[in-house]
C-alpha positions as CSV (number, residue, x, y, z in Angstrom):
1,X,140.9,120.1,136.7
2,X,139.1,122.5,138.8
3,X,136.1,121.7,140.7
4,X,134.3,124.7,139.1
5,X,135.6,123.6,135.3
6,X,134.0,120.1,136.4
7,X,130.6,121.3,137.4
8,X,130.6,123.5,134.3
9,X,131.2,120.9,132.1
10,X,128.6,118.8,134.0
11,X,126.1,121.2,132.8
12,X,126.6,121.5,130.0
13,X,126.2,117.8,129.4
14,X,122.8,117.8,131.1
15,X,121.9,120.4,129.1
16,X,123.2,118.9,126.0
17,X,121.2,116.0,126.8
18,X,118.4,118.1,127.2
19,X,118.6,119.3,124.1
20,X,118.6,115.9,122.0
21,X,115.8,114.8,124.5
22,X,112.7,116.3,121.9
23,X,111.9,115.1,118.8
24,X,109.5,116.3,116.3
25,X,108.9,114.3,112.9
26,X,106.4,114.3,109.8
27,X,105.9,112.0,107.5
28,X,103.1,111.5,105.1
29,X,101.4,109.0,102.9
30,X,99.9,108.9,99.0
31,X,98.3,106.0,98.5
32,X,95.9,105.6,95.7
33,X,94.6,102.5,94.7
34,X,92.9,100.8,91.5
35,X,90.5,98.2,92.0
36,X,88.7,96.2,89.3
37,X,85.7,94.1,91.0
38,X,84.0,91.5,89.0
39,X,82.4,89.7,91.7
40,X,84.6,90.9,94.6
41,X,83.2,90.2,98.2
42,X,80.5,88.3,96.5
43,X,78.9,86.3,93.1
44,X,78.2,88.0,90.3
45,X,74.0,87.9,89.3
46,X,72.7,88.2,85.8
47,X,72.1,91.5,86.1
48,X,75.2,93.1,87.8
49,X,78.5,93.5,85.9
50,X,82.1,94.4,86.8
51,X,83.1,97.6,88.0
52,X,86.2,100.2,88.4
53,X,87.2,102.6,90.7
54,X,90.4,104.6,92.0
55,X,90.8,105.0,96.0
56,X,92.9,107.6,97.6
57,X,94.2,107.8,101.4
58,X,96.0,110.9,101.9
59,X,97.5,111.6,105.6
60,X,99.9,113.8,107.3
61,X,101.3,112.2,110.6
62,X,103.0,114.5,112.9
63,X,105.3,112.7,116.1
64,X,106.7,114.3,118.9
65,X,108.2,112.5,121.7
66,X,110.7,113.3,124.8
67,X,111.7,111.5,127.5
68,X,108.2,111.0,129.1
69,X,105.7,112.0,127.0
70,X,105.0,110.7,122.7
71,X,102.0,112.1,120.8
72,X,100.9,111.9,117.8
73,X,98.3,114.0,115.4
74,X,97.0,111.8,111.8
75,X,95.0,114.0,109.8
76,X,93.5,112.0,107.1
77,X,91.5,112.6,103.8
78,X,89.9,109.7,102.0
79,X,88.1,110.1,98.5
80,X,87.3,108.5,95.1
81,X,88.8,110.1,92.3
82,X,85.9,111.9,91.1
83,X,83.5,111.9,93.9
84,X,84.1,115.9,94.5
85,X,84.1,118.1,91.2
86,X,87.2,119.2,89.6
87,X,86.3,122.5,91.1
88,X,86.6,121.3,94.6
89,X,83.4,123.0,95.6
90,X,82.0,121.5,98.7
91,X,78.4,122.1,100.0
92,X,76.2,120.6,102.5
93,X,75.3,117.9,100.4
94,X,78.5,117.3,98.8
95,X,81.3,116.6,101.8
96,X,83.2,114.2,100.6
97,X,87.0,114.6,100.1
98,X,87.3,116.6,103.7
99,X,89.8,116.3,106.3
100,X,89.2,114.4,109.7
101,X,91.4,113.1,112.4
102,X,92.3,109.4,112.0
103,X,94.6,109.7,115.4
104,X,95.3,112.2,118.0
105,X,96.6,110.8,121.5
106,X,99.2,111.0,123.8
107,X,101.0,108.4,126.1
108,X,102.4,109.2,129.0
109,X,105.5,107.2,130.9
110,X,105.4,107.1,134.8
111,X,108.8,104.8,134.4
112,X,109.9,103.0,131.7
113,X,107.9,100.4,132.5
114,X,104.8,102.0,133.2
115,X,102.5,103.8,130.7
116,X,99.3,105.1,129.9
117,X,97.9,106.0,126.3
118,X,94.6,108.0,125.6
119,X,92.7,109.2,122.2
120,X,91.6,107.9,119.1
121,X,94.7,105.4,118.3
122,X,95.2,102.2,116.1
123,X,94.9,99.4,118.5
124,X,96.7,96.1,116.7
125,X,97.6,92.8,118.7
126,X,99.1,89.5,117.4
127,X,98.1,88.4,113.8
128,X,95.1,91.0,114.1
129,X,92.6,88.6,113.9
130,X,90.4,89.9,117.0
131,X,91.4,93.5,117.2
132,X,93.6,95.0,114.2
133,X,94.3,98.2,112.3
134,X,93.2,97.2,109.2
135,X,95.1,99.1,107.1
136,X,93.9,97.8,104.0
137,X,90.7,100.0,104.3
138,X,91.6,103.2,102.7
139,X,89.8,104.8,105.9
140,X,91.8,102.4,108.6
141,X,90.3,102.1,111.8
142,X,91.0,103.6,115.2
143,X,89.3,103.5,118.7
144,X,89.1,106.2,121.1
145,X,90.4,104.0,123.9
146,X,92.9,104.7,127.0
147,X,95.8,101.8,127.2
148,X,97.7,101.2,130.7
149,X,100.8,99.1,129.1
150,X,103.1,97.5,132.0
151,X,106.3,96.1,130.1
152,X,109.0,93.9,130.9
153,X,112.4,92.8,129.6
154,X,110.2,89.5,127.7
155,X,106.7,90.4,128.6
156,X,104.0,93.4,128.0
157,X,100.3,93.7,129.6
158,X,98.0,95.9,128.1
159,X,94.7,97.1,129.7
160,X,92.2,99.0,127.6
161,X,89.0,100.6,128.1
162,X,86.6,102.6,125.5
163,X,83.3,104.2,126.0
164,X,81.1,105.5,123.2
165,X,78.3,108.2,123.2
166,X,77.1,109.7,119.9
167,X,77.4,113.4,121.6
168,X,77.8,115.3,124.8
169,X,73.5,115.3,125.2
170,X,73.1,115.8,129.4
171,X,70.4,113.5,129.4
172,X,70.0,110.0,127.8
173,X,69.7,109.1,124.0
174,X,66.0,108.2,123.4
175,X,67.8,105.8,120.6
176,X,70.4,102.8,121.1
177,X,73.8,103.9,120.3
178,X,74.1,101.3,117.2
179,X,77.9,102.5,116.4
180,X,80.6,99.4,117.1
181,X,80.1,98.9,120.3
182,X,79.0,100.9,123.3
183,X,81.4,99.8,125.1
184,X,85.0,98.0,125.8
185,X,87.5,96.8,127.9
186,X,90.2,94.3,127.1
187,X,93.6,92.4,128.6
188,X,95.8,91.7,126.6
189,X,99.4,89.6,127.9
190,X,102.1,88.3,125.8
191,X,105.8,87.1,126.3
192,X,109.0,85.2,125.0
193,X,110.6,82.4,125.5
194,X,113.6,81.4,123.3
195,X,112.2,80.7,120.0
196,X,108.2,80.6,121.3
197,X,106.1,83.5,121.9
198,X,102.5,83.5,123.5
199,X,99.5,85.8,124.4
200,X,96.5,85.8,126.0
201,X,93.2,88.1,125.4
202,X,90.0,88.6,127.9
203,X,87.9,90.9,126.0
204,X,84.8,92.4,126.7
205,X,82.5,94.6,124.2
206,X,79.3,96.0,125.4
207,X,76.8,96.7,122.8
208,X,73.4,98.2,123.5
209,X,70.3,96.8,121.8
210,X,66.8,99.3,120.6
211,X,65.3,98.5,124.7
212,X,68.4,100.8,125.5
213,X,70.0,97.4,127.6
214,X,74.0,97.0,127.3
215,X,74.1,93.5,126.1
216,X,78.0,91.9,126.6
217,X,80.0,89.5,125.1
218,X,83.5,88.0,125.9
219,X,85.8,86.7,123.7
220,X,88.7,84.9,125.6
221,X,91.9,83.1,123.6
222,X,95.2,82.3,123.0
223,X,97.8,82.9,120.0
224,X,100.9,81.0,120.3
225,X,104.2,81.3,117.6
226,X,107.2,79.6,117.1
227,X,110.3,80.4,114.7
228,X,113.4,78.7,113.5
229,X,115.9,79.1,111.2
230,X,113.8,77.6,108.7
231,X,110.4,76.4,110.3
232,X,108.1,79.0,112.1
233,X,104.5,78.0,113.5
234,X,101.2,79.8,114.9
235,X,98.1,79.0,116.4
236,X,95.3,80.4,117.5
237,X,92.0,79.2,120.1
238,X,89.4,82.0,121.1
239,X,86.1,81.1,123.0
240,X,83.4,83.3,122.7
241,X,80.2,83.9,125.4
242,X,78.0,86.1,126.6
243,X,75.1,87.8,124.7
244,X,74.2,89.4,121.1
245,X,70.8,90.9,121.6
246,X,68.2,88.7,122.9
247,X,70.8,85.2,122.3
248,X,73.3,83.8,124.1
249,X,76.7,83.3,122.5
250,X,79.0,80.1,122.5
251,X,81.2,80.2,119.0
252,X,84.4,79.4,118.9
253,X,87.7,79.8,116.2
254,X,90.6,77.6,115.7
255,X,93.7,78.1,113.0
256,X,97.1,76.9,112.6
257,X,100.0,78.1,110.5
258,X,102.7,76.0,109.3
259,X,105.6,77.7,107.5
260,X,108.6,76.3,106.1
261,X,111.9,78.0,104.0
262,X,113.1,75.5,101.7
263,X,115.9,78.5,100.5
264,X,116.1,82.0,101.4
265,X,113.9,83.0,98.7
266,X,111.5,80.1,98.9
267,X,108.9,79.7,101.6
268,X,105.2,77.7,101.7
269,X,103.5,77.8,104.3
270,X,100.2,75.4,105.3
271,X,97.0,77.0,106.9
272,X,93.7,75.5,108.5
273,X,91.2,78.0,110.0
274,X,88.1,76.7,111.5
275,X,84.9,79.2,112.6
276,X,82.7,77.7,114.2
277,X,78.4,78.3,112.6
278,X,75.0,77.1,113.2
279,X,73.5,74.4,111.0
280,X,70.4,75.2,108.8
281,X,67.8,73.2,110.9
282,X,69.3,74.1,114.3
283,X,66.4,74.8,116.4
284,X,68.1,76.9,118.9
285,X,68.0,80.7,120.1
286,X,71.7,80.6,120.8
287,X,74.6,82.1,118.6
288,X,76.5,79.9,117.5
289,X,78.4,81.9,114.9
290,X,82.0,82.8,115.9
291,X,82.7,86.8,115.4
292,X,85.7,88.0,114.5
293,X,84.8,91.7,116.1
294,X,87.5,94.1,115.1
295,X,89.8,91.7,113.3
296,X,91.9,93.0,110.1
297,X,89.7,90.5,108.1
298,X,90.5,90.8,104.6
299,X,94.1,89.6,105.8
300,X,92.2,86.1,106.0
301,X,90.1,83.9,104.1
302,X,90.8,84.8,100.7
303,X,91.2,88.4,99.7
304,X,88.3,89.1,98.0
305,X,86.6,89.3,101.3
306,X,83.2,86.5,100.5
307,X,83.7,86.1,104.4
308,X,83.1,88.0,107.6
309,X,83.6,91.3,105.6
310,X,80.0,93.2,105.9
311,X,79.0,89.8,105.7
312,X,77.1,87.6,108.4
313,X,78.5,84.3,107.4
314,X,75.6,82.2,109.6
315,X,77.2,78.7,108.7
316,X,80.9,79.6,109.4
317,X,83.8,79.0,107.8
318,X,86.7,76.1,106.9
319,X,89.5,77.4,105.5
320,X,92.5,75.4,103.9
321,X,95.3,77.5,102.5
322,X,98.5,76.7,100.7
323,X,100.8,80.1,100.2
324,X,103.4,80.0,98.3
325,X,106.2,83.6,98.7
326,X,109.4,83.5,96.0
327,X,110.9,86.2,94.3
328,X,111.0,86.6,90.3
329,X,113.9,89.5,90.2
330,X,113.2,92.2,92.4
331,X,109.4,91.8,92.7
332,X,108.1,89.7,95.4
333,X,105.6,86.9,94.6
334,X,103.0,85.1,96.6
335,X,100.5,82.7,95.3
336,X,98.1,81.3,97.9
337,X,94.9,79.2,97.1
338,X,91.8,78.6,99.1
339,X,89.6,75.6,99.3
340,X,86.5,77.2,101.2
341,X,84.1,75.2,103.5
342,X,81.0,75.4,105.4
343,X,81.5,74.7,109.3
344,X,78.2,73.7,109.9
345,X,75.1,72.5,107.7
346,X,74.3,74.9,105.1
347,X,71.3,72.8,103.6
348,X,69.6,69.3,103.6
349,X,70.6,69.2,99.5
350,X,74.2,71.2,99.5
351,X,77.3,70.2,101.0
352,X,79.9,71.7,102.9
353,X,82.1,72.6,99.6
354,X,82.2,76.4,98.9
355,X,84.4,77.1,96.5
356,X,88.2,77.6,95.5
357,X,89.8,81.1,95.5
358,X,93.5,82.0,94.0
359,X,95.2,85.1,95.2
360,X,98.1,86.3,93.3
361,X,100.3,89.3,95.5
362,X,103.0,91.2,93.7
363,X,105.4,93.9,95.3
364,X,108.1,96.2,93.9
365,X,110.1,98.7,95.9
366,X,110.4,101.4,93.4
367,X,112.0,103.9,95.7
368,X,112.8,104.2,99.5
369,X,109.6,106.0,100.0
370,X,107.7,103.9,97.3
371,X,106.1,100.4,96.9
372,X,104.2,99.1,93.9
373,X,101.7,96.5,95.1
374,X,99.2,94.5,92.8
375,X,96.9,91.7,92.8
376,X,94.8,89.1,91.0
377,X,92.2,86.5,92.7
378,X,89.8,85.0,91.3
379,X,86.9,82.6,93.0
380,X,85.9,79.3,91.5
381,X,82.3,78.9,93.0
382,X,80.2,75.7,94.0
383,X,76.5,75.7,93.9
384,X,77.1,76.3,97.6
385,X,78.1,79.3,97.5
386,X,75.5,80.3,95.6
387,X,72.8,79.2,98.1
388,X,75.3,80.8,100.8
389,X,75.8,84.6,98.5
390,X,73.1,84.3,96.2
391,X,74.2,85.1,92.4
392,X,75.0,82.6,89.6
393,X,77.8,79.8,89.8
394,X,81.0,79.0,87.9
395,X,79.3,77.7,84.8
396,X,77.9,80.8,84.2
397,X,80.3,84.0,85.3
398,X,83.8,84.3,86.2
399,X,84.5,86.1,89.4
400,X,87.6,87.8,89.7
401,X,89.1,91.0,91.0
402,X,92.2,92.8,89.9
403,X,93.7,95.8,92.0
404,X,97.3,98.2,92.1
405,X,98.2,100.4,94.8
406,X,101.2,102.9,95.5
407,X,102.4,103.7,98.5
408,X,104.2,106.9,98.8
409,X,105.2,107.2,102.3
410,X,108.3,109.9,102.7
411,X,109.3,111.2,106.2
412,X,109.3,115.4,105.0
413,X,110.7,117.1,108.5
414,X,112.8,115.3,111.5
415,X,114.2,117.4,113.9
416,X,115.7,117.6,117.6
417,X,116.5,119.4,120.2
């Protein structure tokens, strides 16, 4: 073949490969959701009755990546059906059912090891119980954050830093920025080894208190896993210091996960969760209250979120779990109770017993592009809890929550060039 023919054809490979080296998707997602809350995320009183509601998260998520550089643009709306007019009108005191951007960033690889990412992105690390997405929200969460990720064949370490400001003012807020957190900076490391898998987090989250001082706190842990065939495993330690306010912090969390298959369609696994609190007649100015900061937390603890969801939970938190996953057909089953205790002294008459919650979890992939998920719990309450929450105990209301969801999720455009 001709030297010339050869470079031709060359060419024409490179630029081939050029061609298939863009890619631009778009994908987006329905997902309206029914909830029906008699006594969800907290006891029912004598005057306060059950409630129902329908949820919807609409987005569009557009993708493009090439060789180096991946971005992505989220635009979300979230609503209740029927908290804008059937007209649609919107004024200034009716904005609700508008369009804002849930993510918009774009990563950038130096070598395909090396990357940066910056913009308002999902940030989600191990079992997301210190920094997750929390996708269950209808709204989500994201952080405006930059990410330098350094990846290995086994390993990944991921710096991140955020810093918050309620506006562009050129001179300093007269008021504490009360928002989250002022300010943030993480590392997070995790690698393989055969069947184990391990990470480390050093967090750091700056908030400012109403003297406009930047008060910090570190949360520093471990979250280990191990899988089998038939037996998998995870634990968890994190330590937390520093300050909230005017305190000092030392609080601390502890949980262990033990899963096993007795068939390909059976599984139970065994959970123990233990947040560390402050006893009632503790004395002290320090915090003793472990935090779970940014955690996906209605993944834990029962889902009808009594705990650590808009919630200061003072006395911490025991958590024994027994979940139970099997299928019935084509629709996926789990059952998994909750026996809820106090971690430290809630009173010098109560005890440590909180209550029992059952959470029933259905799924049913109707479609490629769409899953039918429902639920049932329902919380069998001491007098505990009652002292803890407030409202009336178990001889006197049933609390129980019922909820389905569809999740329409279709890709609508892919193309390359």
């Amino acid at each position: 073949m001709k030297l010339s023919k050869k470079i031709g054809l060359s060419l024409l490979g490179l630029i081939g490969a050029s061609t298939y080296a863009q890619e631009l998707t778009a994908d987006v997602q329905i997902r309206p959701r029914y909830e029906y809350t008699n006594g969800f995320g907290t006891l029912l009183t004598p005057t306060t009755s059950h409630t129902s509601f329908i949820g919807q998260r609409s987005r569009l998520n557009l993708n493009y990546g090439d060789a180096k550089l991946t971005t992505k643009l989220s635009l979300q709306s979230i609503r209740t059906w029927g908290d804008v007019p059937t007209t649609g009108v919107l004024s200034t005191t009716n904005v609700k059912g508008g369009i804002a951007i849930f993510e918009g960033w774009a990563q950038y690889k130096f070598t395909d090891k090396f990357s940066v990412k910056a913009g308002r992105q999902v940030l989600s690390y191990d079992n997301q119980r210190i920094i997750g997405g929390l996708d269950w929200a209808t709204q989500g969460r994201a952080f405006d954050a930059a990410v330098l990720t350094f990846k290995g064949a086994k390993s990944q370490l991921d710096l991140g830093v955020s810093l918050n400001e309620d506006s562009e003012s050129k001179v300093d807020a007269a008021t504490a920025f009360a928002t989250d957190h002022k300010n943030m900076q993480y590392a997070w490391f995790h690698t393989n080894a055969n069947k184990f898998g391990i990470s480390f987090l050093a967090l750091n989250v700056g908030k400012e208190t109403a003297a406009l001082e930047t008060k910090y706190m570190q949360t520093l842990g471990t979250y280990a896993t191990f899988k089998d065939k038939k037996f998998d495993a995870d634990f968890s330690f994190y330590y937390q210091t520093g300050e909230v306010g005017a305190t000092d912090v030392s609080a601390f969390e502890g949980a262990v996960n033990l899963g096993y298959a007795f068939s390909p369609k059976f599984k139970t696994t065994l959970g123990y969760e233990y947040l560390s609190g402050k006893d009632y007649d503790d004395a002290s100015t320090k915090t003793k209250t472990f935090a779970p900061l940014f955690g996906t937390n209605h993944a834990f603890n029962g889902f009808m979120d009594y705990f650590y969801v808009g919630f200061a939970n003072k006395t911490g938190l025991q958590d024994i779990s027994l979940k139970l996953d099997f299928p019935i057909g084509k629709v996926k089953l789990s059952v998994a109770p909750h026996v809820f205790m106090t971690a430290a002294d809630l009173s010098a008459t109560d005890d440590s017993y909180l209550g029992t919650e059952v959470d029933l979890t259905a799924v049913y992939k109707l479609h490629k592009d769409v899953t039918l998920i429902g639920g049932y719990s329902q919380m069998f309450a001491s007098d505990s809890m009652v002292t803890l929450k407030g409202g009336t105990g178990l001889k006197d209301t049933t609390n129980n929550w019922a909820w389905l969801m569809v999740n329409i999720n279709p890709q609508i455009f892919s193309t390359k060039k």
